[in-house]
C-alpha positions in Angstrom: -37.1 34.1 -45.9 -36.0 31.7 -42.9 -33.3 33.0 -40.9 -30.1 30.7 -40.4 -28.7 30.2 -37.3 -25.3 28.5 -37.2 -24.4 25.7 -34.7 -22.1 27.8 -32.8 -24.9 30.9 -31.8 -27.3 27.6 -30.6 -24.9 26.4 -28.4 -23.9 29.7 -27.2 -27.6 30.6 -26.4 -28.5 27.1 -24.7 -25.6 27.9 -22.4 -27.1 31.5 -22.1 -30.1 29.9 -21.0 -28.6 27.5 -18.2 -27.3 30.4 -16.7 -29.9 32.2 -16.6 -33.1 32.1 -14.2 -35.6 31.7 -17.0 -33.5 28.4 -18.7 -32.6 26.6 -15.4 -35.6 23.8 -16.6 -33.4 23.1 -19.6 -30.0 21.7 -16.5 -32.4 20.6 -14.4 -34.4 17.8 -17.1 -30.9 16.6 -17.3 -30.0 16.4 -14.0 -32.6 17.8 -11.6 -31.3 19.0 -8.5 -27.6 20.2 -10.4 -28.9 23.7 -10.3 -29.5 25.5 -6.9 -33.5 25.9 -5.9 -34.3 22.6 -8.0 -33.5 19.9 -5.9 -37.0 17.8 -5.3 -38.4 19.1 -8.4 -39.4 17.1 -10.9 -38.9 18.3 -15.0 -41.2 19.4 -17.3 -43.2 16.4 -18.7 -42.0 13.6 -15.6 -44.8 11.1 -15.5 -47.2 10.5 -13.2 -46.6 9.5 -9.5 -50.4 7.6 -9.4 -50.2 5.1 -7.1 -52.0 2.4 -9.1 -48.9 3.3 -12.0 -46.0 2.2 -9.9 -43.9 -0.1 -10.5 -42.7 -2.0 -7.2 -39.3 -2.4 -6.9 -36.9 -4.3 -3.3 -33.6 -3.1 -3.5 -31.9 -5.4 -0.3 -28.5 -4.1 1.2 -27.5 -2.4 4.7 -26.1 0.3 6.2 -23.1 1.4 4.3 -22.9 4.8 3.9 -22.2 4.6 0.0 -25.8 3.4 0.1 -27.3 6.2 1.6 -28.7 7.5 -1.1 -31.1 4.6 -2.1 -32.4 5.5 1.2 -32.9 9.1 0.1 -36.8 10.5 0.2 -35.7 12.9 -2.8 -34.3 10.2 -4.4 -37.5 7.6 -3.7 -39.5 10.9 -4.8 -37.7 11.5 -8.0 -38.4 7.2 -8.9 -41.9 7.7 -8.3 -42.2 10.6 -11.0 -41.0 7.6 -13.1 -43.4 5.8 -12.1 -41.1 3.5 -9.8 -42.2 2.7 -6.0 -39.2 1.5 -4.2 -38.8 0.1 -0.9 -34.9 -0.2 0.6 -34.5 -3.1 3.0 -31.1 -4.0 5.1 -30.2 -7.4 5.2 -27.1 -7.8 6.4 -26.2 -11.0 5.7 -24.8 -11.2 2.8 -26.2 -14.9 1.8 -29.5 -14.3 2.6 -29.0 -11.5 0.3 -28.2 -13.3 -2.4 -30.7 -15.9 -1.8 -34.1 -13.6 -1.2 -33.0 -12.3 -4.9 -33.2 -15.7 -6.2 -36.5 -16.4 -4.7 -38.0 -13.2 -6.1 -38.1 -11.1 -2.8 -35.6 -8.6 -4.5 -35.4 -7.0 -7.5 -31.9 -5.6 -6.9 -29.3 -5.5 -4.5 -25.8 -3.4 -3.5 -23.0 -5.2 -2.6 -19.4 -5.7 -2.5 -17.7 -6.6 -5.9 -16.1 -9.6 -3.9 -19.5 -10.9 -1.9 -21.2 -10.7 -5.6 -18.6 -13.0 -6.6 -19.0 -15.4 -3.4 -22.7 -15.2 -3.2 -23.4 -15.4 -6.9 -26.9 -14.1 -6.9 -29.2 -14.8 -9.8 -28.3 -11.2 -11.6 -26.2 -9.2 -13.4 -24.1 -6.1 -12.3 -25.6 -3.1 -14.4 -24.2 -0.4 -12.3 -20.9 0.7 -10.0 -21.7 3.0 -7.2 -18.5 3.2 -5.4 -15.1 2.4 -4.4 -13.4 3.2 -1.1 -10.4 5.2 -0.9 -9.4 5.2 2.5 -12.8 4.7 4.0 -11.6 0.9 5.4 -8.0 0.4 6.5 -6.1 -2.5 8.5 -4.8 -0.7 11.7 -2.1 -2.0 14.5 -2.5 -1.8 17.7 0.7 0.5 18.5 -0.9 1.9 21.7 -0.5 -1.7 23.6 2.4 -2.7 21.5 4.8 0.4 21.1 6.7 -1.1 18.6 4.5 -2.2 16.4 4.4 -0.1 13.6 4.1 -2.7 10.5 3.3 -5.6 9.1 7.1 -6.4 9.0 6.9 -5.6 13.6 3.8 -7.5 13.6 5.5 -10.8 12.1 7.7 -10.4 14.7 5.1 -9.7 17.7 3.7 -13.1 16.2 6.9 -15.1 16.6 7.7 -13.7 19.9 3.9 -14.5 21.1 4.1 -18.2 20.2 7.6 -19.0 21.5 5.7 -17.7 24.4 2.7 -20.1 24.0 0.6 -17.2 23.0 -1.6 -16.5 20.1 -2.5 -12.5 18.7 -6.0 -11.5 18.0 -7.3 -9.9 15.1 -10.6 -8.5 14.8 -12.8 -7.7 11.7 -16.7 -7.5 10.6 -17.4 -10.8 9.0 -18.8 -11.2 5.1 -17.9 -7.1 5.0 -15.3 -5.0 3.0 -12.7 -5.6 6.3 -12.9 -9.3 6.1 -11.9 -8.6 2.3 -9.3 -6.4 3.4 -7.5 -9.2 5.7 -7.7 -11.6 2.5 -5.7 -8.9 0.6 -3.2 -8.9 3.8 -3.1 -12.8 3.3 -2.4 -13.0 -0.3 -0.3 -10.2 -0.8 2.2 -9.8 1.7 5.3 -12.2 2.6 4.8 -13.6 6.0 1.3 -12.2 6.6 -1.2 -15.5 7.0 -4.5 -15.5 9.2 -4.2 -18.4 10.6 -1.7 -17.0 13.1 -4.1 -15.3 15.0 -7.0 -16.0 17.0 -9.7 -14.0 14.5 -13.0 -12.4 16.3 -15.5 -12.0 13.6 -17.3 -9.5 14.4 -20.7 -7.9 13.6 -19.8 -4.4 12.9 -16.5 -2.4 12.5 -17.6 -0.5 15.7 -17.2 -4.0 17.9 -13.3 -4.4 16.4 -12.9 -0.9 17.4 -13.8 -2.0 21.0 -11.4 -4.7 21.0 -8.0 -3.0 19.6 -8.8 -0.5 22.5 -9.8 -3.4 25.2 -5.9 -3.3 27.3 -7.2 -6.8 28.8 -7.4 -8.3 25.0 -4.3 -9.4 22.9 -5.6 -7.9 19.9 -2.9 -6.3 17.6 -4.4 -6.3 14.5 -8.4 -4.8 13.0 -9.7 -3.8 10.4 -12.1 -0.8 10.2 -14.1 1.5 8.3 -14.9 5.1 9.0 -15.3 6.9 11.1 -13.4 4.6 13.7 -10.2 4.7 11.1 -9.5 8.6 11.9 -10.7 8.0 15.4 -7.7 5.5 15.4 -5.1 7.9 13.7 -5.7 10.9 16.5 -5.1 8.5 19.3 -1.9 7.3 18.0 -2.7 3.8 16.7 -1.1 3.2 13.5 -2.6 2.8 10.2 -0.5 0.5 8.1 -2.8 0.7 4.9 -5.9 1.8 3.8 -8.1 1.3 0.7 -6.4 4.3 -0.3 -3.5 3.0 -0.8 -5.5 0.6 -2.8 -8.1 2.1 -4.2 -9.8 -0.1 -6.5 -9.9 -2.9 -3.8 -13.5 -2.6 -2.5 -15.8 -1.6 -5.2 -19.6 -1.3 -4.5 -21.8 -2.8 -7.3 -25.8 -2.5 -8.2 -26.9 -5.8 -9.5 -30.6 -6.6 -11.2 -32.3 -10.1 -11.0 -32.2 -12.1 -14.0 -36.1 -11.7 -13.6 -36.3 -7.8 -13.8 -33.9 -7.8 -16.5 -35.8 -10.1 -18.3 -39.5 -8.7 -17.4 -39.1 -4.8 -17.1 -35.4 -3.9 -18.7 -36.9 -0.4 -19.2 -38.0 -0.2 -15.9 -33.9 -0.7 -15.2 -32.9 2.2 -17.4 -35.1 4.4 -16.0 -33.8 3.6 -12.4 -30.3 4.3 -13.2 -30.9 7.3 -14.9 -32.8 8.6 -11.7 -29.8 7.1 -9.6 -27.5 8.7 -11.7 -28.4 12.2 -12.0 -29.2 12.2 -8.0 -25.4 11.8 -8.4 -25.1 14.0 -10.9 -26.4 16.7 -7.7 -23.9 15.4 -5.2 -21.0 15.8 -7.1 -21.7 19.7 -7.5 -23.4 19.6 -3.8 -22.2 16.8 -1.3 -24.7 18.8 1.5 -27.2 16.9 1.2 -25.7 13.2 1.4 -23.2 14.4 4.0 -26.3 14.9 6.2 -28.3 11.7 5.4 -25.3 9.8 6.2 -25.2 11.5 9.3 -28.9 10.7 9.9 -28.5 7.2 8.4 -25.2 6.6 10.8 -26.5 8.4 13.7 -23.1 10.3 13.2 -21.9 13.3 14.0 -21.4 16.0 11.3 -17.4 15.7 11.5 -17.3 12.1 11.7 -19.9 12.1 8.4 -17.4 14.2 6.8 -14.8 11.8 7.3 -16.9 9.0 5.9 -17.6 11.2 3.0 -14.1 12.0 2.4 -13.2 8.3 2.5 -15.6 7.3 -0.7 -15.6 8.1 -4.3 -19.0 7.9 -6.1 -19.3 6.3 -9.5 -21.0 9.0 -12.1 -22.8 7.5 -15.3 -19.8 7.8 -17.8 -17.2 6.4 -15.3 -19.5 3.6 -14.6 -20.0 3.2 -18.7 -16.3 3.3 -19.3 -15.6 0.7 -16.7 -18.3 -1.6 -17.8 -17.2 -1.1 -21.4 -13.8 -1.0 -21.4 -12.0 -4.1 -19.8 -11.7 -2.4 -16.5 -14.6 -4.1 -14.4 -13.2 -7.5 -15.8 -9.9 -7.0 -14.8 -11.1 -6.2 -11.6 -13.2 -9.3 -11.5 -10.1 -11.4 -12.1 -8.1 -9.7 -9.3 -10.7 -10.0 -7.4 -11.8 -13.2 -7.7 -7.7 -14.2 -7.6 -7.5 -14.0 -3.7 -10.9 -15.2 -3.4 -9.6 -18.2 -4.6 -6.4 -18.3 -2.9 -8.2 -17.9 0.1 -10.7 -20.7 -0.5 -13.6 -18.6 -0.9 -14.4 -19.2 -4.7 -13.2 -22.3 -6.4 -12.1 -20.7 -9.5 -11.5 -17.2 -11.3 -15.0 -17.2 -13.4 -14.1 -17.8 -16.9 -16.1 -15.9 -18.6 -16.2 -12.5 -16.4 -18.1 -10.3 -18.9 -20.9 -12.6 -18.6 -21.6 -10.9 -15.4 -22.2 -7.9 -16.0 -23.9 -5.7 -18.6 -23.5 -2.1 -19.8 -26.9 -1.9 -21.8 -29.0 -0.3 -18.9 -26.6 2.7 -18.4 -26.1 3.5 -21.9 -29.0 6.3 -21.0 -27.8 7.6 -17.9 -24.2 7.8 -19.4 -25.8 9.6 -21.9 -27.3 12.6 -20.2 -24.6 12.8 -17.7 -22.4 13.2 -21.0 -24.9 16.1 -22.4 -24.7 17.8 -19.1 -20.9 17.7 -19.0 -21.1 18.6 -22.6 -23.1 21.6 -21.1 -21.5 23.3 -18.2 -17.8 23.0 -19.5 -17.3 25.9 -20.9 -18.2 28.3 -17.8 -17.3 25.3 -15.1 -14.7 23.4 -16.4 -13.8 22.1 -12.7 -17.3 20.7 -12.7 -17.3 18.9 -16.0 -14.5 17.3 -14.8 -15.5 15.6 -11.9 -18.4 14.6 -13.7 -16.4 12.7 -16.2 -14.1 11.1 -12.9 -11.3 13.4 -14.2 -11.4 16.2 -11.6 -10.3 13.2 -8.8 -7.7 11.1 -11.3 -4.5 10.1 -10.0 -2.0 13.2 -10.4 1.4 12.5 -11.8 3.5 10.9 -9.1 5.3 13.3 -6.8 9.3 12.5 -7.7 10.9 11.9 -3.9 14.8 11.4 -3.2 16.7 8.0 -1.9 16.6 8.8 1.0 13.1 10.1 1.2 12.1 6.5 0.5 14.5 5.1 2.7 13.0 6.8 5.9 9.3 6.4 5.1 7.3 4.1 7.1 7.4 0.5 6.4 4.3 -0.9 5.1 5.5 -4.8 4.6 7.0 -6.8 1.9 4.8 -8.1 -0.5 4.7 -12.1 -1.2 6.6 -12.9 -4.5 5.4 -15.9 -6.6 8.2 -17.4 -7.1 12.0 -16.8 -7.2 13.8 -13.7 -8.2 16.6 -15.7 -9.9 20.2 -14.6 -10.6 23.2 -15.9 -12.5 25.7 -17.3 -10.5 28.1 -14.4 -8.7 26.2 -12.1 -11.4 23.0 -9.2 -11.9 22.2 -11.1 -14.9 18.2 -12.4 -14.4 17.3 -15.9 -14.9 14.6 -16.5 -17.5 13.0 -17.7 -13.9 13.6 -14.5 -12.2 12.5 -12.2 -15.5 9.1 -14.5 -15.5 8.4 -13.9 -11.3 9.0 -9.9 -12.2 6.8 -10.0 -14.5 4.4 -11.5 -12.3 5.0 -8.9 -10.0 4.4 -5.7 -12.0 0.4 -6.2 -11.9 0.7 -6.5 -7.9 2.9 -3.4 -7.6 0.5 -1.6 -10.2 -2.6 -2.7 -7.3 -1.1 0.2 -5.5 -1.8 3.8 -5.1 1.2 5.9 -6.6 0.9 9.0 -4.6 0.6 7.1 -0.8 3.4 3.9 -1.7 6.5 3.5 -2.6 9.0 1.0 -3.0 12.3 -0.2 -1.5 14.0 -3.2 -3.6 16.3 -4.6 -1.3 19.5 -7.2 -2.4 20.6 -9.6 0.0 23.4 -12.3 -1.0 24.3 -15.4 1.7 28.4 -15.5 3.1 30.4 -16.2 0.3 33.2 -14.3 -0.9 34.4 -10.7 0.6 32.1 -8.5 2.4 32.8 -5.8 -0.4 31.8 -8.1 -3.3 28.6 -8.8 -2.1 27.9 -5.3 -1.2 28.4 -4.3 -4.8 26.7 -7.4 -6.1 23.1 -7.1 -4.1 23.5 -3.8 -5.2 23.7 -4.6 -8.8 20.9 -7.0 -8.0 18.7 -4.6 -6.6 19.3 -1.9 -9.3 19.0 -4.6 -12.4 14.9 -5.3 -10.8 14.2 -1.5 -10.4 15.6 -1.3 -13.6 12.9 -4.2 -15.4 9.9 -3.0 -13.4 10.0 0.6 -14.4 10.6 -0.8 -18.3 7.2 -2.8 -17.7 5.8 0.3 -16.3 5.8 0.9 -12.6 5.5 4.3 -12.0 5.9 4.6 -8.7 8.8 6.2 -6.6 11.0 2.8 -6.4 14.4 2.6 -5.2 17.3 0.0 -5.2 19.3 -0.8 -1.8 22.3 -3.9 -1.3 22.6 -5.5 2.1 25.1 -7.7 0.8 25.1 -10.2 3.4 24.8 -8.5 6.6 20.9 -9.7 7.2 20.9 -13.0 7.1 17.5 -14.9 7.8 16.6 -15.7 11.0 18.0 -19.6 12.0 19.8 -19.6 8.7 23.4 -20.6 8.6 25.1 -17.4 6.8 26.5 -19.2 3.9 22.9 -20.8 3.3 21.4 -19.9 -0.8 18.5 -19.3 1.1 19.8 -16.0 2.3 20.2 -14.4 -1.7 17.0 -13.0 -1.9 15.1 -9.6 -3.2 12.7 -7.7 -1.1 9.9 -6.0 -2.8 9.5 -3.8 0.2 6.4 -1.3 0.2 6.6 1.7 2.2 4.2 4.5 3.2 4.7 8.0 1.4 2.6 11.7 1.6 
């Protein structure tokens, strides 16, 4: 008679098994390396590593520290037990990139969502690697200009300079995630254009670094990556926003030729789900890649840290849920957006899920999905930031009026078009209800938890200084009001000037001077 065993005792023993010496094989075939003493080694029934087996793959890209661990000899090992010989090159520009993929010199690259879209190399996206969450950030160059502690001081700096026959510097590493940064400066906030400054392209973040500092240089403006961004913040420059405050800005992608797809797409799937369960080991264990991007970067262990701290790595099922769930092509679209604002694309691609594919990491998904699946029960913390959730977004920390009132200015961002009143009234225009609108999915680019947001009411001269008070009051509160009923979730507040700022070489009474500020400033 055959015993019965009932769903509930299996699972209970595999997980028995796990945590025991004797079952560790059972974690480590799905993600070898999770389980401390297995790192390196390869599962029971890997295939062979013969030489004359190996597939030969290029995988072109450069120094980036979210890269580091293509350039991995454990993770170059672990391809070779699938019988994949691959060879990491830097080429760091970004065109030549593209274009040594479409004449067969690479078989993938890593790249910037944004240079994918500029470069258009002759592949698909199969895979995200990362996204930056503070690991790049525009910083002002307070310690030569005292005062300058925002993008609203630096508009000012830049009049000043040029009724002065003077033009500011700003410095950033050309074709890179900074020079994508500036572009987000130029589309997004009021008053904020590149052309006003004398731009120094630059070769690496390190170089910018060097001119914010130089005292003989008019540079008031770089942008950076780690770890010059916290060298910046501890000797009192001033950070006015990072990709954290953004943090799906700058997201790193893995893309495939059209050829490999075409010629080996197994070949594909069994390179992500190496890539992915290398992963897999960081996210329990972040040792090992702190010190080869330390090695890689030539950095110190602190300053590794910091660069460390600054990413967040893609596992398999966040990559799957982004690739299969609208996310990635909404992120295309923004993307793409100030590209073409900026004259760097000529259009938002029509079809953006054309560009991409989620077939190749339906695998890795999978056993990064059994392994969660696995270890949730006795490390819940662990299946969590496996699935992304242990890192999500916590519910927004509730601050006071005047909390927001004294937080840092950030700048005002540029509104697309005009938010419209009746006349003397708070009532919205059908105008003014359409620009909101508008504005919600620019607010919602924005990290909860760092910004907030200050709605500010002006009116122009007319009438008693009372009435206008109370109406750009009315004004401000009727816009908070709409944008947290379309669902802005951020810490947003309502403040009437009435008309006691009126716009620089305006005439007081001017309609020019009714206006809303969608003012963004920098909290926690």
């Amino acid at each position: 008679m055959m015993k019965r065993t009932e769903p509930a005792l299996i699972l209970a023993f595999i997980t028995t098994a796990i945590l025991s010496v004797g079952g560790l094989w059972l974690l480590s075939k799905v993600s070898p390396g999770l389980v401390p003493g297995l790192i390196g080694q390869s599962a029971p029934g890997a295939n062979s590593s013969d030489p004359q087996q190996q597939t030969q793959m290029t995988v072109l890209g450069d120094t980036f520290s979210g890269y580091s661990t293509f350039r991995s000899a454990a993770f170059q090992q672990a391809l070779k037990e699938t019988g994949v010989s691959l060879r990491y090159e830097d080429e760091f520009d970004q065109a030549k990139r593209a274009e040594r993929m479409n004449q067969g010199q690479a078989d993938l690259l890593v790249t910037t969502l944004d240079q994918f879209l500029k470069q258009k190399p002759q592949g698909k996206i199969v895979a995200l690697i990362d996204r930056t969450v503070g690991a790049d950030a525009v910083v002002l160059n307070t310690k030569k200009y005292p005062n300058l502690k925002s993008l609203l001081d630096l508009n000012q700096l830049v009049a000043r300079a040029r009724s002065q026959g003077q033009t500011l510097g700003m410095a950033f590493a050309g074709d890179t995630p900074s020079e994508y940064l500036a572009l987000v400066l130029d589309t997004k906030f009021e008053a904020f254009q590149l052309q006003n400054f004398q731009i120094a392209k630059v070769g690496d973040a390190s170089e910018a670094w060097k001119l914010l500092q130089d005292p003989t240089k008019n540079t008031a403006i770089a942008v950076l990556w780690e770890p010059f961004v916290t060298q910046a913040r501890q000797r009192g420059y001033t950070v006015v926003l990072s990709s954290k405050d953004a943090p799906e800005a700058i997201v790193d992608v893995l893309v495939a030729s059209d050829r490999l797809l075409q010629s080996q797409p197994q070949k594909v799937s069994e390179f992500l789900e190496a890539y992915y369960r290398r992963i897999d080991t960081n996210v329990r264990d972040a040792s090992q890649l702190q010190t080869q991007i330390a090695e890689d970067g030539k950095l110190s262990a602190m300053d590794a840290a910091a660069v460390l701290q600054g990413i967040e790595f893609f596992t398999a099922t966040e990559a799957k849920e982004w690739l299969t769930k609208g996310i990635l092509t909404k992120r295309i679209n923004s993307t793409a957006a100030v590209l073409t604002l900026t004259g760097r694309l000529n259009q938002v691609p029509p079809q953006p899920e054309k560009l991409f594919t989620s077939q190749f990491i339906t695998k890795a998904a999978s056993n990064t999905q059994t392994l969660i699946d696995l270890v949730r029960a006795d490390n819940p913390s662990l299946a969590n930031r496996l699935s992304g959730k242990g890192r999500a977004i916590a519910p927004t920390q509730k601050l006071n009026v005047s909390q927001v009132k004294a937080a840092p200015d950030i700048g005002n961002l540029q509104v697309q078009g005009e938010v419209s009143f009746g006349v003397g009234s708070a009532d919205l225009t059908s105008d003014g209800t359409q620009t909101l609108a508008q504005l919600v999915q620019e607010i919602n680019e924005f990290n909860t938890q760092t910004v907030a947001v200050r709605v500010i009411g002006h009116t122009s001269r007319t009438g008693s200084a009372s009435f206008n008070q109370s109406l750009s009051q009315q004004r401000a509160q009727v816009v908070v009001d709409y944008l947290r009923t379309r669902g802005i979730r951020h810490n947003i507040i309502a403040e009437g000037k009435g008309f006691s700022q009126p716009l620089p070489g305006i005439q007081p009474g001017s309609s020019r001077n009714q206006r809303t500020e969608i003012r963004l400033v920098r909290v926690n």
